[in-house]
N, C-alpha and C positions, 0 to 999 in steps of 0.2 A: 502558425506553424507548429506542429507536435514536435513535443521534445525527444531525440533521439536516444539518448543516453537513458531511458526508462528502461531496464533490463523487466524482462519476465522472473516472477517469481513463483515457488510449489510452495504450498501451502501443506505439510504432511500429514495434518492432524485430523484429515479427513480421506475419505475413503468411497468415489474416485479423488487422486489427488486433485487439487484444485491451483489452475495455473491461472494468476492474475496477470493480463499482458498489458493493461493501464492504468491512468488513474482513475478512471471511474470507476472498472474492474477492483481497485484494492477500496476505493471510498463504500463500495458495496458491500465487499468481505465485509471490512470495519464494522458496518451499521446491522450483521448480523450477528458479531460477538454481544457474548454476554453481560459485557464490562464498555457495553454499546456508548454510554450516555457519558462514561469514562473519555470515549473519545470525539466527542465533538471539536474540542480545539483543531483537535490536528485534521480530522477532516476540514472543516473551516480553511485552513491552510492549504488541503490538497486543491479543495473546489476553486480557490483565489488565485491561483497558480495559473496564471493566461499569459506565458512567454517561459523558450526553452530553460532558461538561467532560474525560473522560481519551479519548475514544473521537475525538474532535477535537483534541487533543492527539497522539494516537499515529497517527491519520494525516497530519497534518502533518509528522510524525519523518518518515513512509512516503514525503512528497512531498519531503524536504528527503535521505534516503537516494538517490533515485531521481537527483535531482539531482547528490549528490555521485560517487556511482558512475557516472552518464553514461547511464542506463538512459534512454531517449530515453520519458520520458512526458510525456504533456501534459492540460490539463484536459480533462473528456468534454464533447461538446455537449450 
């Protein structure tokens, strides 16, 4: 069962914005930054995430990564 609590997020730093609506969607982004091989771990985490309680979990890590790194996202409308 997909986790419902995955909000959509914009990605602003491109141009059209780019709206990740899942986790595969943001494991994708990830594996296109430049600082790609930086995030293996936490992809690792995203991919492992097979029930709603780790799947909300591991994108929270994805919102709290974004943040630390300065990757300018924000919630999706």
């Amino acid at each position: 069962m997909p986790c419902t609590d995955i909000r959509p997020m914009q990605v602003d730093a491109f141009r059209p914005t780019i709206v990740l609506n899942s986790m595969d969607e943001a494991v994708g982004f990830l594996r296109t930054l430049s600082i790609a091989e930086h995030t293996e771990p936490l992809i690792d985490v995203m991919e492992a995430a097979d029930e709603p309680e780790m799947e909300r979990r591991a994108w929270q890590a994805f919102e709290t990564f974004a943040c630390a790194m300065q990757i300018p996202v924000r919630l999706g409308a």
